[in-house]
N, C-alpha and C positions, 0 to 999 in steps of 0.2 A: 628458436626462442618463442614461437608466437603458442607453443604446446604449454608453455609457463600460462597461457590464457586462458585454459580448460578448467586449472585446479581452482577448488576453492582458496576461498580467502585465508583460513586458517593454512593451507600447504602453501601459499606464497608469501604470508608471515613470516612464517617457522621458517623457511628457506633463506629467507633476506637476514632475519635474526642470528642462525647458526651460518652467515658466511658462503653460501651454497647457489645465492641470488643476490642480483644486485637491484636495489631500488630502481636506479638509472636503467639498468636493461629492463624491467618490467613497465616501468615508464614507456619508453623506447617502444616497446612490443605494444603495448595499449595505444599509444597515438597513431601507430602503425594503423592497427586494426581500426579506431576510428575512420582513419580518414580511409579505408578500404569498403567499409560498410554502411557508413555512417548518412552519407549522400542520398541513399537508395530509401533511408529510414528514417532520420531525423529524431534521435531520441536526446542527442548532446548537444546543446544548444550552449553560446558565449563560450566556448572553448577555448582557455588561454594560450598564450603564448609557446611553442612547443619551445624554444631556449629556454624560455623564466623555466618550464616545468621540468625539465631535463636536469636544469639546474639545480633547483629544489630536491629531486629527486638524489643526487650525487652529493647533496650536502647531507643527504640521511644516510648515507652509505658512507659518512664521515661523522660519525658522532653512534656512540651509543645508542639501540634501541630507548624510546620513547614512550612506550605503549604497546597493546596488542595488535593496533593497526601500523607499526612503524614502516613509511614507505610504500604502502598502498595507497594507490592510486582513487579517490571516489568522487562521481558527481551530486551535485547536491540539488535537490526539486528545486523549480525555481518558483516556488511558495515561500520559500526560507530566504533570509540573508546570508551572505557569504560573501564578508568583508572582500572590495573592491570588483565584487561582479555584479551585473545589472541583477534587478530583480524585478522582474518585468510582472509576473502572475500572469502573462499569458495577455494582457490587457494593455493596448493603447496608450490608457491610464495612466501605466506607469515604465513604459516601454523606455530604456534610457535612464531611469534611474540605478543609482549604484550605491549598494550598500555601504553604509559607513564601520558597521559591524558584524558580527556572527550574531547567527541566533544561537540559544541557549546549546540546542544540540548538535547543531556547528561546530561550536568551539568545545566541546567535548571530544568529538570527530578528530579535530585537529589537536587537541590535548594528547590523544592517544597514539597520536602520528601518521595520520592519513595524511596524502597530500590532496587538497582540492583542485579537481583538472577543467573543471565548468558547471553548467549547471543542466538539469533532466529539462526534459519540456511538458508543459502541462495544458489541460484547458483553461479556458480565462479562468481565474479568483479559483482554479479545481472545481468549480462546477458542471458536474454532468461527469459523466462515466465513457469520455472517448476525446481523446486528445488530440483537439486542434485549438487555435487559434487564430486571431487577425495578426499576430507577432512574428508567432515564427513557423507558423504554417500546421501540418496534421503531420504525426505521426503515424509510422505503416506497422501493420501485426508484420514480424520477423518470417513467418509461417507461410506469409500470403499478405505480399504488398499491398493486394489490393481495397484488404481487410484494416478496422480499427485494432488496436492496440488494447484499447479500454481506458481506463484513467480513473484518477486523474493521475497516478502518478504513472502513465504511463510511459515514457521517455526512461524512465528508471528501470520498468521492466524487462523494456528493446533493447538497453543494453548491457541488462544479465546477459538475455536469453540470446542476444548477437554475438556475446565475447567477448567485447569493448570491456567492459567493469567484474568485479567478483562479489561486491556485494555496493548496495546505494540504500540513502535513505528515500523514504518516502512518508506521506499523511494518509490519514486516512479518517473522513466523515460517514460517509454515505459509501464503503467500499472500495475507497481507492489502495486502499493496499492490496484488496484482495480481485478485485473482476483483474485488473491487469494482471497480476501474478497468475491466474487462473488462465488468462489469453494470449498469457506468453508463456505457457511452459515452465516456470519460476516459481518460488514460495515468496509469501510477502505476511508479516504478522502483526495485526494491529494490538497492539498491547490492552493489559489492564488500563481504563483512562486512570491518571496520574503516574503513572511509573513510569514513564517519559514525560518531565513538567515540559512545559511549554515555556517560552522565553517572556519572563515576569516585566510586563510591559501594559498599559489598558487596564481592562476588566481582567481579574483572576478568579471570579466565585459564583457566575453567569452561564455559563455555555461549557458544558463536561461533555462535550459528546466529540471534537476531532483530536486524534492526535497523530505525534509525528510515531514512525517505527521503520524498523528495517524489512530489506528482500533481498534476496539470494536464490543461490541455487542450490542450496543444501538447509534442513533445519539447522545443521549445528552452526553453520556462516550467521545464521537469524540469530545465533543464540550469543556467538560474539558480537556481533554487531549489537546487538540489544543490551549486553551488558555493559559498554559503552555510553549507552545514548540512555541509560536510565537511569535512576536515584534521584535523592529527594533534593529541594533546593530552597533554601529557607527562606527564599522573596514569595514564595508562591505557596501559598494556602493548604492547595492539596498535594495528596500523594500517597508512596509507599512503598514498602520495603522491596528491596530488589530479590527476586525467590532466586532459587538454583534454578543456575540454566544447565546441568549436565545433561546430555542428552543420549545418556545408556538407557535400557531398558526395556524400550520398545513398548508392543501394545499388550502384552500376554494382563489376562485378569480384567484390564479397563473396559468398562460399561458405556456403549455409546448410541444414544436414540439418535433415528434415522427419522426427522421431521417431514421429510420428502417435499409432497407442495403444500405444506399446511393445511390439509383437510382441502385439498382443491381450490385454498386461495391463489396461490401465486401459477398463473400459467408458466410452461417451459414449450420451449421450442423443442421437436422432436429428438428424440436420442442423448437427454440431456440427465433425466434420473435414471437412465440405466445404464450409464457411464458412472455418474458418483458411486451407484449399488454395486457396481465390482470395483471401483476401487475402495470401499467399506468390506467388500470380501476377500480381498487381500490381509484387510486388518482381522476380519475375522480368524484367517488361515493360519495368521500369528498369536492368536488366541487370545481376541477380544472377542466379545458378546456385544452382539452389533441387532438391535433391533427397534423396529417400528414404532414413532411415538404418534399419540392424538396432538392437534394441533393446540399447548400451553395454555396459552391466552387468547382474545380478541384479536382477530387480525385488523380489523376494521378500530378499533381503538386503539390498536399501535401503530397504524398509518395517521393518523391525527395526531395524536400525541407527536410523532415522529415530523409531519407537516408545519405543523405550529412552532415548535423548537426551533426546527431548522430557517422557518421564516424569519423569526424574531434574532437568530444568531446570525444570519444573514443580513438582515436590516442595520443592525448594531454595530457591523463592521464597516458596512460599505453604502451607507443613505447618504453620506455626505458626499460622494460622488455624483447619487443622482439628483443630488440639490444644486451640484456646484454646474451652472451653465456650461464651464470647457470641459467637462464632462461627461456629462449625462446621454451625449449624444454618443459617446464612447462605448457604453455597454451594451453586451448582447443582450439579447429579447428577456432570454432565463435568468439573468443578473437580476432587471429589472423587473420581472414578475414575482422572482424572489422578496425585494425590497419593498417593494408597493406592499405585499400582501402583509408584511412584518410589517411594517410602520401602521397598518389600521387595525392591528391588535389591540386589543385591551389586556391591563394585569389579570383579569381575573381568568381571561382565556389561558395567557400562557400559566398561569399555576395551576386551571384544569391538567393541560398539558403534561404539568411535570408533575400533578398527584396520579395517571396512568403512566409515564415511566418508573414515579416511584412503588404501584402498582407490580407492573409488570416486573422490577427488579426482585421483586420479594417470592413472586411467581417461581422466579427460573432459580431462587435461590432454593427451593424445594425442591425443583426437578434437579437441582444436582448433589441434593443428597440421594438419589438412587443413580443417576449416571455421572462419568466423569465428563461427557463429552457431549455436546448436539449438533448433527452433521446436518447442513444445505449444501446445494449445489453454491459457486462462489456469483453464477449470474444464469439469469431466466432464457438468455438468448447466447445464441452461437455469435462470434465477432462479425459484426455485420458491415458492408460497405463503406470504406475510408470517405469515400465523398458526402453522406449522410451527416444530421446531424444529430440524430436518436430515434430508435425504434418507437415508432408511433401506433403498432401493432405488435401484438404479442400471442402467437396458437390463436388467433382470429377475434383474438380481445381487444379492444383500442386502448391505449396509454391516453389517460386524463393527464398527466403531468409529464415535463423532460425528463423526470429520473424515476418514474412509476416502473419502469423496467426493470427498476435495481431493488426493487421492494425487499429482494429475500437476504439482503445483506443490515437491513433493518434490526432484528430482534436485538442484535450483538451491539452492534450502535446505540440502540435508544438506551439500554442498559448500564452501557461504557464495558462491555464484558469482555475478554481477551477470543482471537479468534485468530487462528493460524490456514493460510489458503496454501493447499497443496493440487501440485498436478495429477488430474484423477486419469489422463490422457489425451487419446484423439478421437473427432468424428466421424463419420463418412465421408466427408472433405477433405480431411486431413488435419481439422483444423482444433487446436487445443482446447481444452476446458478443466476448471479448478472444483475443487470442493474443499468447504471451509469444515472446521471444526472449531466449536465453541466454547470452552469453559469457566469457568466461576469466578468471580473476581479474583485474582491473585494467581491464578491456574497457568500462568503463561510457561511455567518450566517443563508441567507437564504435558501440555499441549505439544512444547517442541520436544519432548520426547517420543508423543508420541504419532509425531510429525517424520522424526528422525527414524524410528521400524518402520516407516510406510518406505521412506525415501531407499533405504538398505536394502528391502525387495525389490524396486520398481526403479527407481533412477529415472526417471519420466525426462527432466533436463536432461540425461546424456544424449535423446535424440534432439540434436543442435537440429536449427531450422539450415537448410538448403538455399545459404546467400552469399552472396560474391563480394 
């Protein structure tokens, strides 16, 4: 039964659907496999009850399919709500709180007939790009214990790339759907912003740059999953149409510049562009036309722009933590570097801000009328030491910031542009690394098409990491 753990999420659907699989057995073999691997990696955190879930699971194998997810098993970030599980963000804060409902994409999730089995593990609030906490401890790369994961949705990625799940959700601001998917062997694809609305709650017309999205271990798992957790939702402002996700077709004909390091802004760690460059020669072999682009725009005024935003949507969510005394002592260093630095903004800073994102959106809307695609690597550094708390050096450059290391996951973010991270391979270590692809607002079907020719060559997930 535990060979039912290998297939994607569409062949354990279709199985359970036509009769062939039972909820309950797949259930069964998932909790199995958690508590086999799970101890070594901590990617599942608040794990319910294996009766209630067995349970649950056997009453879906008594009722009519429900959805495309009917009976599969998924955990959910625990950024999100998920009526009666803690929702802790990784933080002190809120360590022991329990949600009174679903978030927006939750209850989609569960619309469709997923059952919730717990929640992923994150860094505090998902800040930073490697997942640990004061809560529930660090998460280990699958590949190499001794190694981070990435983040923040990293816990979601550990248990693709373990076997535990077939497909999870995840967010993603500053690259967390993509550095973990890229560090664990996985696809992870941060949508068009609005085509997963967020759960109409606060401010809705402020802060367009995180969203929720799925990962897997196949594009076309990203493309079910995604067409679940998408469409438009009339409490919330923005959005948009949900495109085809079929994912025939492959790469033959599409036009894709190769950014590399941005005219030599973004350092990389050795062996890092010339692992994305063959796995872009793959797509060439499948006949796309894959070539060299000059560096767009300013990189140095899309890391400001980028800064500023991110201060201000960081202050906006979470200053009353650092205002409120049982608190404040609660947050890590970068929470509150974050906050401080937004609260002594001025308006006219952040509408500089957002007059070079709105800049730069208009930029790349040029460049993709001569390509469909623009490839970076999915992170500047190879997974670096679980006991760390961020690369403070980069190819012998010093990091001014916690998350300066994730610079190259930037352009796709500040824009809200759709960006699909695939496995480009291994290093000398052994050890995984991603390369994203970028397309034009609305691009997200094409992206996992042509996500899906890369994956039909290369299968990069079938080499499962060597864990016990």
């Amino acid at each position: 039964m535990d060979d039912v753990l290998t297939w994607g999420a569409r062949a354990q659907a279709r199985a359970i659907a036509e009769g062939e699989l039972s909820a309950e057995d797949l259930m069964r073999a998932t909790l199995l496999r958690i508590a086999e691997v799970n101890p070594g990696l901590n990617a599942v955190v608040s794990l319910r009850d294996e009766g209630v879930l067995l349970a649950e699971a056997k009453a879906a194998d008594n009722r009519a399919p429900e959805g495309p997810l009917h009976g599969l098993p998924i955990a959910i970030k625990d950024l999100a709500d998920a009526k009666g599980l803690p929702t802790s963000h990784g933080s002190p804060a809120f360590a022991g709180q329990v949600a009174a409902r679903d978030s927006l994409h939750v209850a989609r999730l569960r619309a469709a007939g997923a059952i919730v089995i717990g929640k992923t593990n994150t860094p505090e609030f998902g800040l930073g790009s490697h997942t640990y906490n004061p809560v529930h401890g660090a998460t280990c790369n699958p590949y190499d214990t001794t190694r981070s994961c990435g983040g923040s949705s990293g816990g979601a990625a550990v248990a693709l790339a373990a076997g535990m799940l077939s497909i999870v959700d995840g967010s993603d601001m500053m690259g967390s759907l993509r550095n973990p998917a890229g560090w664990c062997n996985v696809y992870g694809h941060r949508p068009t912003w609005g085509l997963v609305p967020a759960t109409p709650e606060g401010e809705s017309f402020l802060h367009p740059m995180a969203t929720n999205g799925p990962m897997a271990r196949t594009p076309e798992d990203l493309a079910l999953l995604l067409e679940v957790m998408a469409g438009p939702e009339a409490r919330q402002p923005y959005g948009c149409a949900v495109p085809a996700l079929s994912v025939g077709g492959g790469a033959k004909g599409a036009r894709i510049a190769w950014l590399g390091d941005w005219g030599g802004a973004f350092p990389y760690e050795e062996g890092i562009a010339p692992l994305c460059e063959a796995a872009l020669a793959v797509m060439e072999a499948q006949g796309a036309v894959v070539e060299p682009l000059a560096p767009p725009f300013d990189r140095d005024l899309m890391w400001q722009s980028w800064k500023t935003l991110r201060h201000w949507a960081v202050a906006a969510k979470f200053a009353p933590l650092l205002e409120a005394p049982e608190t404040r002592d609660l947050l890590k260093p970068e929470a509150v570097w974050e906050i401080e630095q937004g609260r002594a903004l001025s308006a006219l800073e952040v509408h500089r801000a957002s007059e070079i994102r709105s800049e730069w959106f208009r930029v790349a809307a040029g460049v993709f009328e001569a390509y469909d695609a623009l490839a970076l690597p999915t992170a500047q550094v190879w997974p670096f030491p679980v006991e760390w708390d961020w690369p403070h050096e980069v190819a012998g450059q010093a990091m001014d910031t916690y998350h300066r290391w994730m610079e190259v996951v930037v352009p796709a973010s500040l824009a809200g542009l759709p960006a699909v991270a695939m496995p480009a391979g291994f290093g000398a270590q052994g050890l995984p690394m991603g390369v994203q692809l970028i397309g034009p607002r609305g691009g997200d079907g094409a992206l996992l098409r042509l996500a899906q020719g890369y994956h039909d060559a290369t299968d990069w997930p079938g080499q499962r990491p060597a864990i016990t």
